[in-house]
C-alpha positions in Angstrom: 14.5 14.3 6.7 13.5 10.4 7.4 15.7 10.7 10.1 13.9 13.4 11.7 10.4 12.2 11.2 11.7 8.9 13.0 12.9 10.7 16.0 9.2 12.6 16.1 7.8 9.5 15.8 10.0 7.9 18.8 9.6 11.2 20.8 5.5 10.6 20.5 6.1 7.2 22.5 2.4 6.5 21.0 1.3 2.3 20.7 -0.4 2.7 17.2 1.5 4.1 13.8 -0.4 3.8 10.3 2.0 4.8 7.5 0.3 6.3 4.6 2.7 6.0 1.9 2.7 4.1 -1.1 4.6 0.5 -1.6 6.6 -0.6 -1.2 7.8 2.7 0.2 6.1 1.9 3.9 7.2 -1.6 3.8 11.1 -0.6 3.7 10.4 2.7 6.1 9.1 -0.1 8.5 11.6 -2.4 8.0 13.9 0.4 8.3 12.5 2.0 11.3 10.0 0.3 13.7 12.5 -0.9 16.2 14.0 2.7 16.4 10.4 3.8 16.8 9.9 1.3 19.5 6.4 1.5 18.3 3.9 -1.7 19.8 2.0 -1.9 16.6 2.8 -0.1 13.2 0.6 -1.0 9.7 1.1 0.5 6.3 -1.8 1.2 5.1 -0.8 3.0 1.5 -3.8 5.4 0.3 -6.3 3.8 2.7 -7.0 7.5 4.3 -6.8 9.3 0.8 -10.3 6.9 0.3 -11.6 7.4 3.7 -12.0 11.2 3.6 -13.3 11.0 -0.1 -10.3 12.4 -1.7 -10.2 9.2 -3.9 -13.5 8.0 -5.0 -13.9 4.2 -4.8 -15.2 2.3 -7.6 -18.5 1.3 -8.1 -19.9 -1.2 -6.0 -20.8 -4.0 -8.8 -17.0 -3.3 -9.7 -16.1 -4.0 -6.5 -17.7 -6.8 -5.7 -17.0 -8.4 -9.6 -12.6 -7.9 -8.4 -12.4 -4.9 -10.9 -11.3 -1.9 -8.1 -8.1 -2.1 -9.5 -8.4 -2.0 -13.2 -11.2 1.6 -11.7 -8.1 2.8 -10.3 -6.0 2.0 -13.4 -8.6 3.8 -15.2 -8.7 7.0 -13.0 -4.8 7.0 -13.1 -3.3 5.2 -15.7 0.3 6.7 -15.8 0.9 6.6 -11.9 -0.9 2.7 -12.3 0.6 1.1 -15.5 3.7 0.0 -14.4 2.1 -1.3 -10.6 -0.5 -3.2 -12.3 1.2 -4.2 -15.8 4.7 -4.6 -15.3 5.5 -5.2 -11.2 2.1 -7.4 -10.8 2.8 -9.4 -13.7 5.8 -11.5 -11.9 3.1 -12.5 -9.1 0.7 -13.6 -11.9 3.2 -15.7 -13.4 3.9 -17.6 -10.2 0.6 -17.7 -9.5 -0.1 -19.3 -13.1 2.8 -21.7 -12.5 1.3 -23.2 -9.3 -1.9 -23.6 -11.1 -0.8 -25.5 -13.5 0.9 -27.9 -11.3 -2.2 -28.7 -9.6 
């Protein structure tokens, strides 16, 4: 099936691809694919559209502007966001703590 959607994609010959798929799905289907695509410019942009046409509300905007849209988004889906923001996150934060420290 990937297969497939790659040649559509190539057969499209267009100069702009957005790949609305979650990560780090799109990242590897990029890595993966691009060059076959022979696509100019290609971005993932995960659930960016799913927001845009209101099928995911955004958090409020105090909660945005405070850094808190992604514990919202943990609230509204805590099963599909546990392990993204709990488990796979936390080996960033620990780098991130361990160059703070050193400074």
């Amino acid at each position: 099936e990937e297969a497939q959607v790659v040649e559509q994609i190539a057969e499209a010959r267009a100069d702009i691809l957005f790949v609305a798929i979650s990560s780090p799905k799109k990242e590897a289907f990029l890595a993966r694919h691009q060059a076959a695509m022979k696509i100019p410019f290609a971005m993932g942009v995960g659930g960016t559209f799913d927001v845009a046409v209101g099928l995911v509300k955004r958090a409020p905007v105090w909660m945005q502007k405070a850094g808190l849209e992604w514990f919202y988004r943990f609230l509204q889906e805590p099963r599909r966001m546990f392990r993204r923001y709990f488990i796979d996150d936390m080996a960033f934060v620990a780098l991130f703590a361990r160059e703070w420290v050193r400074r």
